[in-house]
N, C-alpha and C positions, 0 to 999 in steps of 0.2 A: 665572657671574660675579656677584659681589657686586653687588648694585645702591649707589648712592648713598641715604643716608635722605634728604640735601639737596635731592637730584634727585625724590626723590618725590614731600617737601612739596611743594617748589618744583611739582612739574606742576599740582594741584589750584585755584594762581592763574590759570593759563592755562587753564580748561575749556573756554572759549569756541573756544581754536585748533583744536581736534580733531574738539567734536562741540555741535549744537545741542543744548541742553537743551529737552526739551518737559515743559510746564506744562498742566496736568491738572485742570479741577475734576471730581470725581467724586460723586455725588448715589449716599449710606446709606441704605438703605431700613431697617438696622439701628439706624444714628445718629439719623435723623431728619432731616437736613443734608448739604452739601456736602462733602468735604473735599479741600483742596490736595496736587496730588503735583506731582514732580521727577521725570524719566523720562528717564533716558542709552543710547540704544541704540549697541550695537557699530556700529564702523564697517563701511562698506559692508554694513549690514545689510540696505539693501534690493536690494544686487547678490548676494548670498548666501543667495538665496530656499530655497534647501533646508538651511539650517543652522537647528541649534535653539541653544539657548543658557542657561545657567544662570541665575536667577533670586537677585537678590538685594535683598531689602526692609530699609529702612532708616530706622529711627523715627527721631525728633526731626531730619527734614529737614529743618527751618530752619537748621540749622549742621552737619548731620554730613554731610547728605548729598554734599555737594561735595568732603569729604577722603576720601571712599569712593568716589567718583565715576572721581576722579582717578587715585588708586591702582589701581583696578581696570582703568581705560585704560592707566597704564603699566606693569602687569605683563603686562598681554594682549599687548602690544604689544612686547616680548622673548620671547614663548612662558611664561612662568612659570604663567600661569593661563590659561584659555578664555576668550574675548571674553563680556563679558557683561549681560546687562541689569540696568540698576541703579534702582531706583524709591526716591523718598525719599519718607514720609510726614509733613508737616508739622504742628506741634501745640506749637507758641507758646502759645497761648492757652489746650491745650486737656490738656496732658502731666500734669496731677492726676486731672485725672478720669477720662482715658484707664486713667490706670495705678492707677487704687485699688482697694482689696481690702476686705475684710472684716478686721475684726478677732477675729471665733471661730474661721472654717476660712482665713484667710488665701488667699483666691479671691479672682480677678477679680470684683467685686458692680457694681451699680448700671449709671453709664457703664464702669466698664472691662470689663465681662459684655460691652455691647453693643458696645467696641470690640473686643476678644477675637475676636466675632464677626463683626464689619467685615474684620476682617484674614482670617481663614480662612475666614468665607464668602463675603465679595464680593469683596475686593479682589483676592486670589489667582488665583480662578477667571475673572475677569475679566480678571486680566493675562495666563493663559492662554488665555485665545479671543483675545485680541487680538492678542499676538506669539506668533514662535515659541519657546518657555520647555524645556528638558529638564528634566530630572527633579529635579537635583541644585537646591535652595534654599536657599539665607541668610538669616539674618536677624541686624542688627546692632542694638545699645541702647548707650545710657552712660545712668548712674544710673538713675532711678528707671526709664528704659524699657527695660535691659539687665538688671532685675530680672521686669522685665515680659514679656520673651520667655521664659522658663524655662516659664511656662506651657504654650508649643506641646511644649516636648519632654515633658512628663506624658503626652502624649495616647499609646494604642496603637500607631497607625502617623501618628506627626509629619510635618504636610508640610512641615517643614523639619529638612534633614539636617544644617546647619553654625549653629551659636551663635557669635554673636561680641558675647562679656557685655564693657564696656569700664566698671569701676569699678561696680558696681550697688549700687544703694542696697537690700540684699537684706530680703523682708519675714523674721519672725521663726523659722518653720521651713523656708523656701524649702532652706540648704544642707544638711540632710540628705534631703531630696526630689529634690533636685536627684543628690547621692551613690547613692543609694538607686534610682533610674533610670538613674545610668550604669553602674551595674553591670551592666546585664542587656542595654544598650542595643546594639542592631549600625548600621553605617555610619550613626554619628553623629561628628561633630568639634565638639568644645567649648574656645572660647574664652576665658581670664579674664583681666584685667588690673586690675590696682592701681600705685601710685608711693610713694615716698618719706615724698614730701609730700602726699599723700591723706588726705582726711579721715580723722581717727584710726579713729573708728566703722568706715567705710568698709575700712580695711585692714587691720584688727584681726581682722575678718570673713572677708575675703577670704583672709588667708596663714593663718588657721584651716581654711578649708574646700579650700585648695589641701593641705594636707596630709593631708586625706580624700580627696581624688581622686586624690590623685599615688600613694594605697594602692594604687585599685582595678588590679584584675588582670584586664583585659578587653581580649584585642586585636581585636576589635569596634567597637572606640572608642578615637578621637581625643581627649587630650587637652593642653591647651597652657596654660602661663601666664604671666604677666610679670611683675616687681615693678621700675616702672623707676626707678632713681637721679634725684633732681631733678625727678621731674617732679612736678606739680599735679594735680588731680583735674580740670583740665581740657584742659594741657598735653599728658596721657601719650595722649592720643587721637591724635595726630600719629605717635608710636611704634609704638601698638597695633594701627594698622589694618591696615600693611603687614605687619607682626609676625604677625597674624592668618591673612591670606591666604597669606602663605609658608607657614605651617605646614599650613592647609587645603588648598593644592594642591600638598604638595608631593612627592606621585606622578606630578604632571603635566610636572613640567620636564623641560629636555633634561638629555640624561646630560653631567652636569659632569666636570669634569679630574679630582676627586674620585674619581667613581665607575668614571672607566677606568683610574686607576691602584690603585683601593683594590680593586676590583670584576670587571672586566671581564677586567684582564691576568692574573687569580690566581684565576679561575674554571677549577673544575674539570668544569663541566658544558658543555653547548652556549653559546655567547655569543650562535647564532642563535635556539633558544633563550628566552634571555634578555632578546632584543630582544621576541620576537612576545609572552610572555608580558607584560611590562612595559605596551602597549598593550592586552593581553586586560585588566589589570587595571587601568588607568584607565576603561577603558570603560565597567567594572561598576560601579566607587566614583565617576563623576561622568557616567555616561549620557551618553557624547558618544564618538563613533567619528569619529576622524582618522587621516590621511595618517600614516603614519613621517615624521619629521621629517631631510630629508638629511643633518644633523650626528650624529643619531642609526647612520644608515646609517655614517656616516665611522667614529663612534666605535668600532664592533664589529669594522669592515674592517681595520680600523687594529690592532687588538689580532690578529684574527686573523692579518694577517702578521707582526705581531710574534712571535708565537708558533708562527709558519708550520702553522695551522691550515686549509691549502689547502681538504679538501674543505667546508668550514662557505661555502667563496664561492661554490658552487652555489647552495644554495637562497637565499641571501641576495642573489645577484644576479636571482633566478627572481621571490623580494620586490622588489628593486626597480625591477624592468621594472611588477610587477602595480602598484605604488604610485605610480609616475613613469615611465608610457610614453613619455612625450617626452623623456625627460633620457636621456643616452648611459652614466649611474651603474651600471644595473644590468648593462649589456654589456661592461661594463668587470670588471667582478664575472667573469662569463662567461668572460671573455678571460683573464684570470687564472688560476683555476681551471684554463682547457683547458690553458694555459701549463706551470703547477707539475705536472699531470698526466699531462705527455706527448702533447698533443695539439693540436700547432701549427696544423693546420689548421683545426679547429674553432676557437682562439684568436684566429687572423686574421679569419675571419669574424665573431666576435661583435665585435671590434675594428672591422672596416667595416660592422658594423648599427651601433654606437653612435656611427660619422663622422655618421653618416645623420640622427643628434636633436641634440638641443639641451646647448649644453657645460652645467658645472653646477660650483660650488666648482673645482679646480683642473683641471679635465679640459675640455680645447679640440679643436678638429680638429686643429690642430695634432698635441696629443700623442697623438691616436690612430692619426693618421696615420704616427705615428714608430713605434710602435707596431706597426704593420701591416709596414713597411719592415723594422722590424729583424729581423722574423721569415722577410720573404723573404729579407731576406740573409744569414742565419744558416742557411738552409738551401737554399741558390743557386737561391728560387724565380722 
């Protein structure tokens, strides 16, 4: 389902309802100085002691960090993305010098050399010994600091897989570097956006160098961009962010109405399948191994009797005992199954193991129990 754009903005004023923001000074051995962070941990993170969690860093946290914050609590919080930790770096005072370059090889020089190096060698490694962090990293910019992350994906093997550039004040050959690296580039997702009313420079730039990317022919790599009607070069941040993450996760969601009517009902392969491979391959593109989600389960069940694809609700019920032993879903799977195949007695019984757990979406003791009856008295047991 669609989310609300209203609803989104709208959560980033309420941060405080969800989750304490912890505040951070952290001491550069590179910088020579302190610097302030903003740190959003998933909820129940501390009751979810063997979960790890995606990483996503966020410059110019004086004002971004909190609409990144927000958004990433409320897509987590539908299934649309993984709960995740969100650190903002603040840099008020400090976002020139952070992000300055040289002007012959157009490089991070001077302070932005030594922030360059704050970020990927302290700050990162440190957010790693501290929480639990998976693999998959973000890192978010607008203007001059969304020019300034381009930097990490140069490197050989980037520790950051997800760009999310939001208007970037780009230095002078940053877009054909930037072109020139995603061609070659594997599980990377890169993010662009511009507006309307963006500074002329600014988007002039940008819907030039979106028509270099939008060439490249690499499906290896994610790319995504926006040009939004009305907005401002400060406005279109509000747009960009959720815009952003839908596109980055968007192997991760549940299978929508969409996809069981465009997808699921007109597949001509397994639909079981289709489900185990769908999780083999978020696992790999965002390093995080989950449960089947029960709607998922519904979605496939659901196509297979439509389609009265009986024997696919073995293994699928065999999956949802291994993923949800306590739920009566996958005996019901079972029961079915033994049903359409002629074997009632086997059907009753998986029928009274799944009286035995826990109801789940529409399935009660109730209807298992009618369930069980109907087959004794259809066959005067």
């Amino acid at each position: 389902m669609k989310k609300s754009v209203t609803l989104i903005i709208a959560c980033i004023f309420v941060i405080s309802s969800y989750g304490q923001t912890i505040y951070e000074s952290f001491r550069s051995i590179k910088l020579d100085q302190s610097r302030e962070l903003k740190i959003q941990l998933p909820r129940n993170y501390k009751k979810n002691e063997d979960k790890i969690y995606p990483l996503i860093i966020v410059l110019d946290g004086d004002y971004l960090f909190e609409p990144v914050a927000g958004n990433v609590d409320y897509f987590s919080y539908w299934e649309d993305m993984p709960e995740s930790i969100v650190v903002g770096v603040n840099q008020r005072k400090t976002r020139e010098d952070d992000c300055r370059y040289d002007t012959a090889e157009f490089l991070p020089t001077l302070k932005g050399a030594e922030f360059y190096e704050f970020i990927g060698q302290e700050l990162v490694p440190h957010l790693n010994q501290t929480y639990r962090t998976a693999q998959l990293k973000i890192i978010v910019g607008h203007d001059y600091t969304a020019n300034f992350i381009n930097y990490f994906l140069f490197k050989d093997n980037p520790i950051f897989q997800g760009y999310i550039c939001i208007s970037p004040e780009l230095g002078p050959p940053m877009g054909d570097r930037i072109s020139s690296k995603l061609e070659t580039s594997s599980d990377i997702w890169y993010y662009l956006a511009t507006a309307t009313n963006d500074a002329d420079n600014i988007k002039k730039n940008l819907i030039t160098l979106d028509e270099k990317l939008s060439a490249i022919e690499n499906p290896e790599m994610s790319y995504f961009f926006d040009n939004f009607e009305e907005s401002s070069h400060y406005t279109l941040v509000g747009k960009a962010i959720p815009n952003a993450l839908e596109g980055i996760f968007e192997m991760y969601r549940p299978i929508s109405k969409k996809t069981y009517k465009e997808v699921l009902l007109t597949l001509e392969t397994s639909p079981y399948d289709y489900l185990v491979d769908m999780y083999k391959t978020t696992e790999q593109l965002y390093g995080i191994k989950r449960k089947i989600r029960i709607n998922d389960f519904i979605a496939v069940s659901t196509a297979l009797e439509k389609n009265e694809n009986w024997s696919e609700l073995e293994p699928l019920g065999k999956l949802a005992i291994k993923e949800h032993s306590d739920l009566m879903l996958g005996y019901y799977y079972l029961g079915m199954f033994y049903e359409q195949t002629g074997e009632p007695k086997k059907a009753m019984r998986a029928y009274e193991n799944g009286f035995q757990l826990s109801e789940v979406a529409f399935l009660t003791k109730d209807y298992m129990l009618d369930k069980v009856n109907k087959i004794k008295e259809d066959f005067g047991w």
